[in-house]
MIMITOR-336091 format. One record per atom (N, C-alpha, C): residue in one letter; x, y, z. Coordinates in steps of 0.001 Angstrom, whole numbers, padded with zeros to 6 digits, always signed. Layout:
REM residues N
AXYZ...
END
This chain:
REM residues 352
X+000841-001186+000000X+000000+000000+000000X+000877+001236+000000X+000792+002654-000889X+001128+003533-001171X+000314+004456-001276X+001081+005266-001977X+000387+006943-002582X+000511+006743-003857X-000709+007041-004556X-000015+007328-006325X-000378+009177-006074X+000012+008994-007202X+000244+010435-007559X-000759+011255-008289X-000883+012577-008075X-002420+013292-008261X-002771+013549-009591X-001723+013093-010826X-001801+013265-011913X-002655+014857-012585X-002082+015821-012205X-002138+016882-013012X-002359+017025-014321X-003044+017943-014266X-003869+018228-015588X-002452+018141-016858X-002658+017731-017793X-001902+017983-018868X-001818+019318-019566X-000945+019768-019846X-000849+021292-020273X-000616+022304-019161X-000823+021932-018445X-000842+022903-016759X+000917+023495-017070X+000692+024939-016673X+001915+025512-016637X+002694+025042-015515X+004256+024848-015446X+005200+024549-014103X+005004+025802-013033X+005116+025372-012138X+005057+026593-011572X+006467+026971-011221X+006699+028006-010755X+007743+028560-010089X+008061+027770-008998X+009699+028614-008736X+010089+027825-007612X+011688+028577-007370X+011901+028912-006266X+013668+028995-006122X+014060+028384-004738X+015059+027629-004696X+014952+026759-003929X+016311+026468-003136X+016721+026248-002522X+018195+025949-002467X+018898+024652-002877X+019345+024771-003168X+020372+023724-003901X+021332+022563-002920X+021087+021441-002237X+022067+021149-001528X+022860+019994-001714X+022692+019781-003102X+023824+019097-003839X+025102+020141-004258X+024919+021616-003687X+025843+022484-004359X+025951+023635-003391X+026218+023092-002068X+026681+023839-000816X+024871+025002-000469X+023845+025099-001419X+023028+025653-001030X+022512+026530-001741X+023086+026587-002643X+023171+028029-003906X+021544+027499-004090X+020969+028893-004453X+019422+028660-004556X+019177+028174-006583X+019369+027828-007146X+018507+027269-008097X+016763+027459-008914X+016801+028357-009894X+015334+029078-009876X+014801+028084-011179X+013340+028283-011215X+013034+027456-012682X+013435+028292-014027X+013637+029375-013637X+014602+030466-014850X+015385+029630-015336X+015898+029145-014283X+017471+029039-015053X+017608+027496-015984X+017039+027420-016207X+016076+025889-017526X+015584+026412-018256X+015401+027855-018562X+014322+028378-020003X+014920+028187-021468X+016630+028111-021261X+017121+027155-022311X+016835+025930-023149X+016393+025498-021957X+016183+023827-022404X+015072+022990-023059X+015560+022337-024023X+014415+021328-024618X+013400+020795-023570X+013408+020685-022733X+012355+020146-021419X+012900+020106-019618X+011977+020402-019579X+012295+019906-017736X+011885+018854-017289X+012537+018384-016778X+011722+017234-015477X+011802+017467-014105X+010714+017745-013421X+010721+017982-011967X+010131+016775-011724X+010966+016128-010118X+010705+015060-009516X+010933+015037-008236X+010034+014459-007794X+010461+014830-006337X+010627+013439-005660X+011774+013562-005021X+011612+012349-004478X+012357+012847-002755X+013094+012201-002172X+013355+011778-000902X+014729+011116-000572X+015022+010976+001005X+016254+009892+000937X+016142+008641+001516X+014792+008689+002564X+014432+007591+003206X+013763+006730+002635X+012844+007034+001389X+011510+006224+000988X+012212+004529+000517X+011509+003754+000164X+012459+002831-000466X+011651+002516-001850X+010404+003489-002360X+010348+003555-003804X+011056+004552-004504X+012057+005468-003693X+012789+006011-004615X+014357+005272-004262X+014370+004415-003517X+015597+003620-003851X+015459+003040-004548X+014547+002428-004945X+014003+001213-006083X+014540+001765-007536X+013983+002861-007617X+014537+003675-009275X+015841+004416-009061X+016296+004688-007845X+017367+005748-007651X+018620+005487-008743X+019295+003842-008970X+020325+004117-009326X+019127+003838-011130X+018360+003589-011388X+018376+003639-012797X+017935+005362-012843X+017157+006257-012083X+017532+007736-012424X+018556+008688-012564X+019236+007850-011993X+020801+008885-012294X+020783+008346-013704X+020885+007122-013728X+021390+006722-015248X+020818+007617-016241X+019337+007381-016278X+018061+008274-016469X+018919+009728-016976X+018974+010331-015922X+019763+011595-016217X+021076+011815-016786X+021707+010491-016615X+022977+010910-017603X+022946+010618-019014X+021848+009849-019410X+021496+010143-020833X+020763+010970-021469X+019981+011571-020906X+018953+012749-021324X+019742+014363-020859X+020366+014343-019858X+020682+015695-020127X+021640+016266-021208X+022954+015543-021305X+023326+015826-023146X+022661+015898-024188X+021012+015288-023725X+020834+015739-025025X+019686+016696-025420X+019665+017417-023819X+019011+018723-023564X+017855+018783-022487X+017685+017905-021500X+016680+018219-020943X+017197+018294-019382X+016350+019128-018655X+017183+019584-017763X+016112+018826-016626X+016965+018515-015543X+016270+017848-014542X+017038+018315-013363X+015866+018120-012694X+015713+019073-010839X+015042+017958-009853X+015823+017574-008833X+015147+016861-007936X+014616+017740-006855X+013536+017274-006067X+012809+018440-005300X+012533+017509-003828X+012782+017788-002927X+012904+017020-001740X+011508+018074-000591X+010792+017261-000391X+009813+018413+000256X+009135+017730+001667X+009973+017035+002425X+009481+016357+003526X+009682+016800+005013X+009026+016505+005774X+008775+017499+006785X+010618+016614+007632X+011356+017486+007821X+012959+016803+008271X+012750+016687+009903X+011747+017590+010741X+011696+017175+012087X+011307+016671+012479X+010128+015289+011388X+009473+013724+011910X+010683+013059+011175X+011236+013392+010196X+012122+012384+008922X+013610+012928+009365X+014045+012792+009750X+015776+013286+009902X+016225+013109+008703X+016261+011523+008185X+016660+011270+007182X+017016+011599+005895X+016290+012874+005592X+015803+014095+004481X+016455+015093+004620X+016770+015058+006221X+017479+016815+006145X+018746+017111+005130X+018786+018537+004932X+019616+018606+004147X+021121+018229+004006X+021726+018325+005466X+023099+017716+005799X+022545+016089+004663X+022008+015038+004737X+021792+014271+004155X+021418+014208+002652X+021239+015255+002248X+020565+014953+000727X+021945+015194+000062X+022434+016574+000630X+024417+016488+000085X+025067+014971+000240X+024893+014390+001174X+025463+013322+001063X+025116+012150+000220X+023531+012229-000080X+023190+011742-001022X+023673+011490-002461X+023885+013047-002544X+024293+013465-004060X+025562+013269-004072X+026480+013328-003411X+027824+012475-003377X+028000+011307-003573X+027203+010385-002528X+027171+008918-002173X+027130+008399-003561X+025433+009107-004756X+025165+008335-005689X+025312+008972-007218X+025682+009860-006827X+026192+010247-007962X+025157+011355-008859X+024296+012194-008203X+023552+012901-008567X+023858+014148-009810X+023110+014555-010799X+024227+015368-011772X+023239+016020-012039X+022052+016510-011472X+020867+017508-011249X+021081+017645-009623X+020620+019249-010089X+020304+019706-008885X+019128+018591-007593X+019615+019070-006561X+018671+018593-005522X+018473+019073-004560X+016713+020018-004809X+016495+021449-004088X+015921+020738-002572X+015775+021787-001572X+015018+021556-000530X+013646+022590-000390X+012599+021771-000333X+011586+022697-000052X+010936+022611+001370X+011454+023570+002052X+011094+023336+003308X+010271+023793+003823X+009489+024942+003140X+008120+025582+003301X+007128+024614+002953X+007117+023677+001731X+006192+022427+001588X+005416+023564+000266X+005861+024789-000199X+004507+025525-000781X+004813+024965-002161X+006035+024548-002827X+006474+024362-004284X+005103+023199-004219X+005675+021928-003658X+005091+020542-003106X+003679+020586-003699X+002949+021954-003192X+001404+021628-003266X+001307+022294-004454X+001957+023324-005507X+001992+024156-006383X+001939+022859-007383X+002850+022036-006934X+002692+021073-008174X+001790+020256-007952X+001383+019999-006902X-000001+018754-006543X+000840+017340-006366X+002183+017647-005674X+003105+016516-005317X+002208+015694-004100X+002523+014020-004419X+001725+013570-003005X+002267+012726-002886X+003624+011770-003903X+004098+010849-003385X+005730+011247-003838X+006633+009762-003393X+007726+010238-003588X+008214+008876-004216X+008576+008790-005879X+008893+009597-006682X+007684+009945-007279X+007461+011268-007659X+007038+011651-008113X+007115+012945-009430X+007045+012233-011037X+007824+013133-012159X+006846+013649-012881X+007125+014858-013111X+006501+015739-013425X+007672+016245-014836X+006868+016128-016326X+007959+016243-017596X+006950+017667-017980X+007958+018598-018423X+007503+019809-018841X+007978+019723-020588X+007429+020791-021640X+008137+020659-022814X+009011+022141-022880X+009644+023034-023864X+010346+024081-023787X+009466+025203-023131X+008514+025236-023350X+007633+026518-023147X+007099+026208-021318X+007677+025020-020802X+006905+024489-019342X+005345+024506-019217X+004998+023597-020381X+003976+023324-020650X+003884+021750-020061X+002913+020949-019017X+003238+019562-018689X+002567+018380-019913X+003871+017611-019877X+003188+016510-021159X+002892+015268-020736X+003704+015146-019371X+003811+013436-018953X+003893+013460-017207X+002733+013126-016811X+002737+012994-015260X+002473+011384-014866X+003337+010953-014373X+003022+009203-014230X+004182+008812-013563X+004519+007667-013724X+005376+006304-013021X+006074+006586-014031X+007710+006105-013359X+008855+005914-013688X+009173+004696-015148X+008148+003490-014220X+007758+002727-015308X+006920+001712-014369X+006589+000164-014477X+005248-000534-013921X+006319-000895-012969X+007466-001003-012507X+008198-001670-011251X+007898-001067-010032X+008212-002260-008793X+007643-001548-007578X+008861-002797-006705X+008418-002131-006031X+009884-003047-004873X+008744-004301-004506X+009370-005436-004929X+009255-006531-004147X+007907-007054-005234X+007959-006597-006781X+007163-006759-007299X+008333-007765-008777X+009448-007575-008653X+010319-008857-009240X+010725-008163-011169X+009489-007019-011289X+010212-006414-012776X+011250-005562-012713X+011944-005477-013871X+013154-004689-013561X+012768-003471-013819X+013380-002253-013193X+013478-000876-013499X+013925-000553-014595X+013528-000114-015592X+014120+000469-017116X+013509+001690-017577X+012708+002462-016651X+012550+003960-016852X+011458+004100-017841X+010923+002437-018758X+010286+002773-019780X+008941+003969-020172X+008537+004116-019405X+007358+005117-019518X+007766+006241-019646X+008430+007132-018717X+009436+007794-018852X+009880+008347-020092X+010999+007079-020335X+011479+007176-021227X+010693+007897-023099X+009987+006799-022950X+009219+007427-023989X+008438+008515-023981X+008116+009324-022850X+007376+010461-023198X+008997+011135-023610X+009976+011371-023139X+011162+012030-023067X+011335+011870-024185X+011512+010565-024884X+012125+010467-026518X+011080+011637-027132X+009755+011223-027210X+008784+011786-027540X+009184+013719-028057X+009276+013809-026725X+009372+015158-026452X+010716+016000-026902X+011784+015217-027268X+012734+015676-027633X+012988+015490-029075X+012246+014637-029458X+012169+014374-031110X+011080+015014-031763X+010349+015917-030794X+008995+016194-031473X+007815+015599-032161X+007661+014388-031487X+006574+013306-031532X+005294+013559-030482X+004704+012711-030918X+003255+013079-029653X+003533+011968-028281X+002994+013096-027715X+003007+011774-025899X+001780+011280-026095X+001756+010021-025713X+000367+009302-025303X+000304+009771-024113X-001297+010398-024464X-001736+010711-023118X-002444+010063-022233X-002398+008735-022584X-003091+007797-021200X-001854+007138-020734X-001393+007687-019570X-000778+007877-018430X-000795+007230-017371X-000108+005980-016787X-000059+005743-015417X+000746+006317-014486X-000215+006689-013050X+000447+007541-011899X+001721+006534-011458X+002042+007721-010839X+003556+007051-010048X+002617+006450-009236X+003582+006240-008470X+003230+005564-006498X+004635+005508-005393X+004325+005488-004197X+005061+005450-003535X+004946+006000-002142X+005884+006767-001484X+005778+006341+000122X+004808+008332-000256X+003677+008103+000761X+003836+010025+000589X+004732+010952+001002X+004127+012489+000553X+005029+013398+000897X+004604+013295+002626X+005509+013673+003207X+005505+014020+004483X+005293+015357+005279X+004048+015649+005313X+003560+016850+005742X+003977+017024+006955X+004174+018352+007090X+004484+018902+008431X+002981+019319+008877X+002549+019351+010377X+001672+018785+011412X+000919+019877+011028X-000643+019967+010248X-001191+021155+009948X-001112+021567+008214X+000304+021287+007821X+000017+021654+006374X-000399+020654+005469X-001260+019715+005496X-001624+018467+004276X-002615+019132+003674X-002107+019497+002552X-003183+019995+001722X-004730+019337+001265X-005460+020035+001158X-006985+018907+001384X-006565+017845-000245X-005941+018426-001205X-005769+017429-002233X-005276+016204-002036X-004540+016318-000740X-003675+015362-000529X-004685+014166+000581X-005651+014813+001248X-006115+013948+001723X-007068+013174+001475X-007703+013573+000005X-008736+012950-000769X-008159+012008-001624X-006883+012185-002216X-006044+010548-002628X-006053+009877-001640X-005670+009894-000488X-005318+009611+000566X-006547+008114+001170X-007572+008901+001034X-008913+008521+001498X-008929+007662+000601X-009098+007742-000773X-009748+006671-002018X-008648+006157-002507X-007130+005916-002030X-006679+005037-001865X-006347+003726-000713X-006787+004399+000804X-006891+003422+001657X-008180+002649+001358X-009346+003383+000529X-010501+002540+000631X-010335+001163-000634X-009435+001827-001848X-009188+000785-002621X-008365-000464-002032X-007494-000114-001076X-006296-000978-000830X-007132-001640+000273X-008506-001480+001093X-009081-002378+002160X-010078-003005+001308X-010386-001979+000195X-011070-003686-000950X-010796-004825-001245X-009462-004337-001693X-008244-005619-002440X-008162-006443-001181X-008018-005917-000132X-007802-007152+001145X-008843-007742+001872X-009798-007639+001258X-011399-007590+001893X-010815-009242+002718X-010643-009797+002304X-010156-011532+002774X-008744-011851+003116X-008111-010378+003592X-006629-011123+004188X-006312-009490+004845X-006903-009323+005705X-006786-008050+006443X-005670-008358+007522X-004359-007531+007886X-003495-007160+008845X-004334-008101+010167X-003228-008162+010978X-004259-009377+012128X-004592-007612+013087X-003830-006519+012892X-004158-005464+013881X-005607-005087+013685X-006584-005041+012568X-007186-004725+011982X-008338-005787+012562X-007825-006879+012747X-008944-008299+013492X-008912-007700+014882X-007851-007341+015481X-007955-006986+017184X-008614-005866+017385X-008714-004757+016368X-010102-003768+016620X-011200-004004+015873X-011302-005432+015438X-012770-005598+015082X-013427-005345+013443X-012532-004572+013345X-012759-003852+011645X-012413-004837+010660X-013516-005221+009373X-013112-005384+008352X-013412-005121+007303X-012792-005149+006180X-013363-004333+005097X-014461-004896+004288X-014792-004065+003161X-016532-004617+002869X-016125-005792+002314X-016685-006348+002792X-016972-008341+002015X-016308-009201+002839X-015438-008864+003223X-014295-009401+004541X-014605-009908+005742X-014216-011082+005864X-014566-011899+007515X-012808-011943+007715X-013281-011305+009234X-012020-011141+010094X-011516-012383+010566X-012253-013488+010488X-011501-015139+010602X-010941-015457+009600X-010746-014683+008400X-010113-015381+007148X-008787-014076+006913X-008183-013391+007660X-007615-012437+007570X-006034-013025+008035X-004827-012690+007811X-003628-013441+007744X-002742-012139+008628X-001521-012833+009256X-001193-011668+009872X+000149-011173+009141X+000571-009740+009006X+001617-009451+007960X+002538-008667+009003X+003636-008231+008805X+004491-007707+009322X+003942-005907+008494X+004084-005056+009842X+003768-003650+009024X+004884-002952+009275X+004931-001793+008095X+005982-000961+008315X+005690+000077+008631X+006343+001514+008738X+005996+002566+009733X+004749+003347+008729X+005038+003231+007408X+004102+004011+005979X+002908+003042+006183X+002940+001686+006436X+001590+001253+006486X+000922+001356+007803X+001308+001738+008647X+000969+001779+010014X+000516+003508+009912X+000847+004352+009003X+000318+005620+008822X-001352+005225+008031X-000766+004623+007259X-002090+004374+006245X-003416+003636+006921X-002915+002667+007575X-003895+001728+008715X-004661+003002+009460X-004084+003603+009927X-004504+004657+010924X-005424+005878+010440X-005424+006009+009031X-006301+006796+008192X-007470+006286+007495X-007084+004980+007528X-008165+003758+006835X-009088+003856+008632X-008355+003621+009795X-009399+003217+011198X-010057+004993+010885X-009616+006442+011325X-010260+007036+011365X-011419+007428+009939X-011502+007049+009165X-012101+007147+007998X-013571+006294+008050X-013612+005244+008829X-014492+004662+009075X-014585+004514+010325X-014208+005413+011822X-014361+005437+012800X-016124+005519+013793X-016761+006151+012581X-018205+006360+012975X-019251+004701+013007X-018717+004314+012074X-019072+002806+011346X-018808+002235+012828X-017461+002064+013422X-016870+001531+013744X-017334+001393+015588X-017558+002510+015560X-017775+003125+017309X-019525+002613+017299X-020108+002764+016470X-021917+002461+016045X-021502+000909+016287X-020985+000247+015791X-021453-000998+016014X-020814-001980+016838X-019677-000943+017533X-018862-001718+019081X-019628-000908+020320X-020464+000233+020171X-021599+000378+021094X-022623-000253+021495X-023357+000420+022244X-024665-000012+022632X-025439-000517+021975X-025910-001680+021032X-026657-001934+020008X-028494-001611+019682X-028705-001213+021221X-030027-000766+021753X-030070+001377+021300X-031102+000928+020290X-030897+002305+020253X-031797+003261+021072X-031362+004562+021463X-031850+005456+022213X-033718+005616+022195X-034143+005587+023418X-035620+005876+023921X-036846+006607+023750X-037318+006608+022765X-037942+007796+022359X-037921+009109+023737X-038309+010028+023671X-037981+011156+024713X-037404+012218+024539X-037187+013478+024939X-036689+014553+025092X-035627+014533+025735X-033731+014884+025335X-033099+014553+025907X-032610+015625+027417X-033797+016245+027461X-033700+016403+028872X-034230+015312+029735X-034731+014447+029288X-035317+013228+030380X-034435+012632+030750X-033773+011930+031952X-033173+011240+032621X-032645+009474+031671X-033457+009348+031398X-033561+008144+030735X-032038+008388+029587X-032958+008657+028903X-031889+008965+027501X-030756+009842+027732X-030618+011093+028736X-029444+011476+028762X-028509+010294+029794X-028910+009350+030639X-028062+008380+031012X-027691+007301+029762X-028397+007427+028928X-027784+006493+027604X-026988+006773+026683X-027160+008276+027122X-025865+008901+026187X-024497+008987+026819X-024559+008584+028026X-023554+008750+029058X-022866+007696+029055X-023285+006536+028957X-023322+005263+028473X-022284+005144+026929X-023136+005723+025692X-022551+005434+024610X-020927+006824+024731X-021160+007531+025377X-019975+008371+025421X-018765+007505+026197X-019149+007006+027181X-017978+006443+027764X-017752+004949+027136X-018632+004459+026084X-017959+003459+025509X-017343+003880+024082X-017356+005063+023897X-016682+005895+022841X-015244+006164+023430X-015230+006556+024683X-014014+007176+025271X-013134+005022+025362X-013755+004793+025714X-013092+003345+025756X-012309+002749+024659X-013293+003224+023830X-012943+002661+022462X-011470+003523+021977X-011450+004977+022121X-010372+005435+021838X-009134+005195+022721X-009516+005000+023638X-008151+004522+024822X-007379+003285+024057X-008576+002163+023998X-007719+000751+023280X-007257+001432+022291X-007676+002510+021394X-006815+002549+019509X-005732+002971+020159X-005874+003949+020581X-004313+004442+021262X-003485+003978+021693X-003919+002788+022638X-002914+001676+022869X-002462+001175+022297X-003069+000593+021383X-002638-000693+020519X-001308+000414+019373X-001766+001767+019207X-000988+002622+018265X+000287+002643+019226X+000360+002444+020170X+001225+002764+021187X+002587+001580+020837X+001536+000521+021005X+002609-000985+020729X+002679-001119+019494X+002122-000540+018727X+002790-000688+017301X+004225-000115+016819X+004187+000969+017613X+005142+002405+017545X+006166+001910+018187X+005998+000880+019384X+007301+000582+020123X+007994-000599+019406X+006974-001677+018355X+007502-002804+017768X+008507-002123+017063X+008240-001088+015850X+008998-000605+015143X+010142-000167+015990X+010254+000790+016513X+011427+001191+017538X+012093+000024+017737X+011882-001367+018018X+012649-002544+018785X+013139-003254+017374X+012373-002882+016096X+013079-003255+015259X+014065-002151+014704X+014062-001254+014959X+015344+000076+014499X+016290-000449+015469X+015974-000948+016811X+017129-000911+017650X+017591-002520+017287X+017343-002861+017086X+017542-004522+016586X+018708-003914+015716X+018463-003273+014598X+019413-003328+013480X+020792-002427+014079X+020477-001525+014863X+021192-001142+015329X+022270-001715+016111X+021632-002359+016817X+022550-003244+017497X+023170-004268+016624X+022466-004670+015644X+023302-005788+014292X+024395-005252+013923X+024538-004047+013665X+025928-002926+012884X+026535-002770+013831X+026116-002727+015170X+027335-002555+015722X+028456-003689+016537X+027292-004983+015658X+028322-006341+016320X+028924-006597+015089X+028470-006354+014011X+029373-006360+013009X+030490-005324+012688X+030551-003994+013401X+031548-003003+013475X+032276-003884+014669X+032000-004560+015306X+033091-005097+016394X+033831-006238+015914X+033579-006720+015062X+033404-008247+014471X+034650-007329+013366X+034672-006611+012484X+035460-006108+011788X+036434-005504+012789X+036052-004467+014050X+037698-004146+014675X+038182-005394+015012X+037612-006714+015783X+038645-008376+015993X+039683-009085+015001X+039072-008505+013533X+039435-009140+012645X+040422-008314+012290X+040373-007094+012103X+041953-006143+011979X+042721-006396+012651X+042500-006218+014122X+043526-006792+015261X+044205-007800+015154X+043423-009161+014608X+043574-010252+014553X+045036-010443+013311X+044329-009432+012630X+045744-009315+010820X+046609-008865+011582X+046465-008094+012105X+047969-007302+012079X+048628-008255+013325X+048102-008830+014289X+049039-009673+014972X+049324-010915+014208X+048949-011361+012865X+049402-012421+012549X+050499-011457+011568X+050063-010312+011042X+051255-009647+010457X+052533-009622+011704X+052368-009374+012235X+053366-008979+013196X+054473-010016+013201X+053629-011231+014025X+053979-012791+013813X+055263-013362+013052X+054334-012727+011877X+055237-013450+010247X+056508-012619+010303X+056443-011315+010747X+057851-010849+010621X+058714-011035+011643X+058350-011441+012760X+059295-012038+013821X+059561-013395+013494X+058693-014247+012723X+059136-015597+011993X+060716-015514+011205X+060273-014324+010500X+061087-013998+009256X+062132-013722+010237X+062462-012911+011037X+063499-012313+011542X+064383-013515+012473X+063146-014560+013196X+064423-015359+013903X+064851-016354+012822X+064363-016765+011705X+064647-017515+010617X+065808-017030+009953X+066155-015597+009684X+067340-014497+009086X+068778-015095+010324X+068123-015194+011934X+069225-015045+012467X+069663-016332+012560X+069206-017523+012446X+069306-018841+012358X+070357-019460+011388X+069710-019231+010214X+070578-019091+008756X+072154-018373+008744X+071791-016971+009818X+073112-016270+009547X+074057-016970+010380X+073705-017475+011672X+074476-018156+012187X+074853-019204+011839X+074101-019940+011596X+074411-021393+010493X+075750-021274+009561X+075355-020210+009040X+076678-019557+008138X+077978-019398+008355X+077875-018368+009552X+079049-018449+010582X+079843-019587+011021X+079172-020549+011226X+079797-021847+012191X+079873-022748+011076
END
């Protein structure tokens, strides 16, 4: 389960943007400075997600064949860095070192570029033509991690040939997908939460008969779905966001039929009667939110015990590598005191 992408109108002008640059100590980077070029590609992607690791090393490639031959490409990083560390900018420089980045890679830390373009996942490409007119909003190509096709940029690719040879783009278009943008607490743009919505409701269709076992322990299942036929999966921190938008989305559903099943008394709710029944369904409302919270609680700490798990893996293997240096150089050592009483053995031998 993911984000696809909001697929923007075709023809829609790029919008503006100046940004800082932190593949290049910070220097700000404007969409001016591309009015040269046979096309743009704005993309936004990330450093943590692992659908933009999935394409990462075929986009560089990506970019080292298309920009010789005129199209200019801008990566756009727009995630909130004080839930994501991972993103901050000290990291995206290192990024662009680590992998070899040969486009800029801006930071948008206001989040305003992000919604200008109707960005909602990460990767997410956005192909402009000379005039920054948009021709091609979609997926990289049909690959997805853990889905076994290889990455080859094809979709992509061909609007790009397209566009640089002066051919037509097909305009039926598949969206990207991937982890979302990461809003900072307050700014999710309402566009973003209406994909949001009618993609958790598609993705609890598809599972109507093999729902998360967390999803059996609050009772919920999706339409057609019996919670005895549901399998239990390992979640990650993006699906444990998504779970949590799928429970409040149908929270009303949800609280109605783990309540009181007796419905309220005919009467005026000044009568005694019925305002004690509302007192009733309120505090089995308040109940009900205590357990979600909990259970969100131990979800939050599994993950944590698996960050510290790995953590602790690297650092028995950083110990495991200092034993083994130690270990060389005293057998180095060894061999040359071999060598040396072997020299004095011989020389004496000689002597006598």
């Amino acid at each position: 389960m993911g984000t696809p992408s909001t697929m923007l109108a075709l023809g829609a002008s790029a919008p503006d943007f100046s940004l800082p640059n932190f593949g290049a100590k910070g220097e700000s980077v404007s969409i001016q400075d591309f009015r040269e070029a046979a096309g743009l590609l704005v993309v936004f992607i990330c450093n943590h997600c692992p659908h933009v690791h999935h394409v990462r090393g075929a986009l560089v490639d990506f970019a080292g064949e298309y920009q010789p031959k005129g199209l200019a490409i801008v990566g756009i990083n727009a995630n909130d860095v004080a839930s994501y560390p991972d993103d901050s900018p000290d990291r995206m420089a290192e990024e662009v070192a680590k992998f070899g980045y040969t486009f800029p890679y801006l930071f948008d830390e206001t989040q305003e570029v992000a919604k200008a373009y109707r960005a909602a996942c990460t990767p997410d490409f956005f192909l402009f033509d000379k005039a920054h007119k948009l021709v091609y909003r979609g997926q990289f190509d049909d690959s997805r991690p853990k889905n076994d096709l290889p990455v080859t940029g094809r979709d992509l690719r061909a609007a790009a040939d397209a566009l640089l040879s002066g051919g037509s783009i097909d305009p039926n278009q598949k969206a990207s997908f991937g982890c979302n943008v990461k809003w900072k607490e307050g700014n999710e743009p309402d566009y973003f939460r209406s994909i949001r919505l009618k993609s958790s409701e598609e993705w609890a269709d598809s599972k109507a008969n093999a729902l998360p076992r967390e999803f059996q322990l609050w009772g919920i299942t999706a339409p057609g779905g019996e919670s005895d036929k549901a399998v239990s999966v390992s979640l990650e921190k993006e699906q444990l966001e998504e779970i949590g938008e799928y429970v409040c989305a149908r929270l009303g559903d949800w609280l109605t039929e783990k309540g009181p099943a007796k419905p309220l008394r005919e009467g005026k709710l000044g009568k005694e009667e019925p305002a004690e029944e509302l007192g009733r369904r309120l505090a089995s409302m308040e109940e009900g939110f205590e357990r979600m919270e909990s259970r969100f609680d131990r979800m939050e700490k599994r993950v944590e015990q698996v960050d510290k798990r790995f953590e602790e893996t690297n650092k028995g293997i950083e110990t495991m590598d200092k034993r083994f240096d130690a270990l060389t150089q005293r057998i180095d050592r060894f061999a040359i005191r071999s060598l040396g009483v072997a020299a004095a053995v011989l020389a004496i031998a000689i002597i006598f």
